[in-house]
Kinemage of the C-alpha trace (Angstrom):
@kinemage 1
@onewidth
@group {chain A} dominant
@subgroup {mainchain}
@vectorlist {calphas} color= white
{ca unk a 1} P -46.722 -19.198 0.945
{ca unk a 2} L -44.684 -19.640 -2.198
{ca unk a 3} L -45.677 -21.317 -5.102
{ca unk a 4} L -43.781 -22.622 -7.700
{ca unk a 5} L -42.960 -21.148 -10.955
{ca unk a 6} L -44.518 -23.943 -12.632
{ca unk a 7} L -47.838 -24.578 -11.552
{ca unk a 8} L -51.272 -25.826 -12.023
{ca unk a 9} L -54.210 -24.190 -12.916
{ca unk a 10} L -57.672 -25.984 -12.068
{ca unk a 11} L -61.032 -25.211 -14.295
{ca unk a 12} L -63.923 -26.681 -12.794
{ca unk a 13} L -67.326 -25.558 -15.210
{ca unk a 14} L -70.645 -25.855 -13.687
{ca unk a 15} L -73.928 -24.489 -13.161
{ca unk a 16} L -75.131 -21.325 -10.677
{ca unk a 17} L -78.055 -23.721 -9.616
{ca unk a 18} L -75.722 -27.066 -8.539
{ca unk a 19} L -75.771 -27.454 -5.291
{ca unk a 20} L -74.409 -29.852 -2.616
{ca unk a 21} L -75.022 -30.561 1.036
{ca unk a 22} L -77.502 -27.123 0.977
{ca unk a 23} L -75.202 -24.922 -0.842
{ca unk a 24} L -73.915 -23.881 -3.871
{ca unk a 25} L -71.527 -26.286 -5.324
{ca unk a 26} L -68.911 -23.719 -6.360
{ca unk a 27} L -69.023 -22.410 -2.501
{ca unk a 28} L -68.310 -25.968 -1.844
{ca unk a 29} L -65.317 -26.314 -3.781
{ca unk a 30} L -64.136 -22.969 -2.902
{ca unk a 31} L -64.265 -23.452 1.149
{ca unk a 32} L -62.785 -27.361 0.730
{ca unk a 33} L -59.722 -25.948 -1.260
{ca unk a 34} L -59.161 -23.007 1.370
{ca unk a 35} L -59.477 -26.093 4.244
{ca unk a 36} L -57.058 -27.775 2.023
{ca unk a 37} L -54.493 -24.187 2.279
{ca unk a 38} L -54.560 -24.212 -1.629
{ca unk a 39} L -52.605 -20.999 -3.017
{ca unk a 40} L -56.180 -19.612 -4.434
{ca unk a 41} L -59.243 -20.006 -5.745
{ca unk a 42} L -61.121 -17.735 -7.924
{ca unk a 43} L -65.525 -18.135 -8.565
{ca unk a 44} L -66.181 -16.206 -11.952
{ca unk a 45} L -69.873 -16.260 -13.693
{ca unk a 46} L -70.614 -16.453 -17.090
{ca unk a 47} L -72.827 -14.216 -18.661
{ca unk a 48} L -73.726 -17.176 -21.348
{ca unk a 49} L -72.633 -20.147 -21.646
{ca unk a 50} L -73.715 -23.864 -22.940
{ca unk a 51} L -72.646 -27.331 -21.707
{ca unk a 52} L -73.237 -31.110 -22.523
{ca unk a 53} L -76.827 -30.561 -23.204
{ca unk a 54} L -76.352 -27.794 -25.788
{ca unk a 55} L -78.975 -25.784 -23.608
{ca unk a 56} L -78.312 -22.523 -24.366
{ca unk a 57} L -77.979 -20.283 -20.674
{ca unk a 58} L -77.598 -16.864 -20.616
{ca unk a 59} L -79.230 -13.271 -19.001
{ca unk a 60} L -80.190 -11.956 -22.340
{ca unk a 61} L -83.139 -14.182 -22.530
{ca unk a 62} L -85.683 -13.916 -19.644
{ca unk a 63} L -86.695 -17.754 -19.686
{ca unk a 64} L -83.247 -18.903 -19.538
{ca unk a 65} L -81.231 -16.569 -17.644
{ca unk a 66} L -81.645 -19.340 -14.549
{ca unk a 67} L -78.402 -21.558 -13.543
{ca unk a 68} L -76.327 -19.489 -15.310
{ca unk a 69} L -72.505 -20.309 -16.058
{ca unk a 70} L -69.568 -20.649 -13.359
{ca unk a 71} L -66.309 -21.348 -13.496
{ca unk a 72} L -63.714 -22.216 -10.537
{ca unk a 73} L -59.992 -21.264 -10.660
{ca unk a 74} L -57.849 -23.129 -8.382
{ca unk a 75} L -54.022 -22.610 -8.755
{ca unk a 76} L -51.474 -24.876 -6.670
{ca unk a 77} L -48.352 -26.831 -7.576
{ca unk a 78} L -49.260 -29.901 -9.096
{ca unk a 79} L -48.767 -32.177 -5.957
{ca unk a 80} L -51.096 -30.058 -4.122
{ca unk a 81} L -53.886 -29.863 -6.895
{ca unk a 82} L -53.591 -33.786 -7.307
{ca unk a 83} L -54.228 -34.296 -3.536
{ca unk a 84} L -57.114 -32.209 -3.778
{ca unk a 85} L -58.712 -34.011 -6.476
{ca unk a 86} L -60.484 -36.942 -5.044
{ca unk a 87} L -61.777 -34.686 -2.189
{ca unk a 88} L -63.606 -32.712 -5.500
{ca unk a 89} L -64.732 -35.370 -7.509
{ca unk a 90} L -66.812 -36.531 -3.956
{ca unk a 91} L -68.500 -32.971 -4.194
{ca unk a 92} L -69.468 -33.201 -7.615
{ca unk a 93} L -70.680 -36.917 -7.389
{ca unk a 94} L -72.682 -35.403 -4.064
{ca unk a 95} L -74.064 -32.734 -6.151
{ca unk a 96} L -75.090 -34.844 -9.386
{ca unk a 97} L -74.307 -32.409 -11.484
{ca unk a 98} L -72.906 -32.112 -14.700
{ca unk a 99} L -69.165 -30.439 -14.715
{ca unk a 100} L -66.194 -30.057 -16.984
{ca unk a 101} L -63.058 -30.289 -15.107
{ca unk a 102} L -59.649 -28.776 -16.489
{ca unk a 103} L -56.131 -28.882 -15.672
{ca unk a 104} L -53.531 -27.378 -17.284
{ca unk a 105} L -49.896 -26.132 -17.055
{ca unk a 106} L -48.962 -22.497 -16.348
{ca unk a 107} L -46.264 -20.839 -15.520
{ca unk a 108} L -46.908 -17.861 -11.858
{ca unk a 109} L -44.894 -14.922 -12.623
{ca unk a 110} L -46.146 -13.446 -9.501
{ca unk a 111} L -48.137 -14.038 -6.540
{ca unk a 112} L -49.011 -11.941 -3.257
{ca unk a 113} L -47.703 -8.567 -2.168
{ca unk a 114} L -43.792 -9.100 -2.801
């Protein structure tokens, strides 16, 4: 596959402990986008982090070091990412949680092996 030299990169914040259909949300999102054959998708967890609720989350404090931070990556061309969209905001409204969703504009100087 070859993506574009102008892309899209796709921020989806949420919480370690959202889940949908019995699983983690961000597993969710991950598998649906590799169904989808999006160029990649990246799950990274946040040490601290606060959202909407100005709870503070992080592993420093014992009594709040549950549903930590995550963050999914998902880079496509734009097309791609927009098709994908509606098939994501179903998981999230499945999942009730509460997300921040990102897209912006970047530029792939290189992907894969060549």
């Amino acid at each position: 596959m070859k993506l574009p030299q102008d892309a899209v990169l796709l921020r989806i914040f949420l919480g370690e402990n959202d889940r949908t259909e019995h699983r983690p949300l961000y597993e969710a999102i991950v598998l649906k986008a590799r169904e989808m054959h999006l160029a990649g998708a990246t799950v990274l967890r946040g040490p601290m982090g606060f959202g909407h609720s100005s709870r503070l989350h992080t592993t420093k404090l014992e009594r709040l070091s549950e549903d930590l931070p995550f963050l999914v990556e998902i880079v496509d061309d734009a097309a791609r990412i927009e098709a994908f969209l509606p098939v994501l905001d179903e998981l999230i409204v499945a999942s009730k949680s509460s997300t921040l969703v990102t897209w912006e504009s970047v530029k792939v100087l290189r992907y894969g092996r060549s």
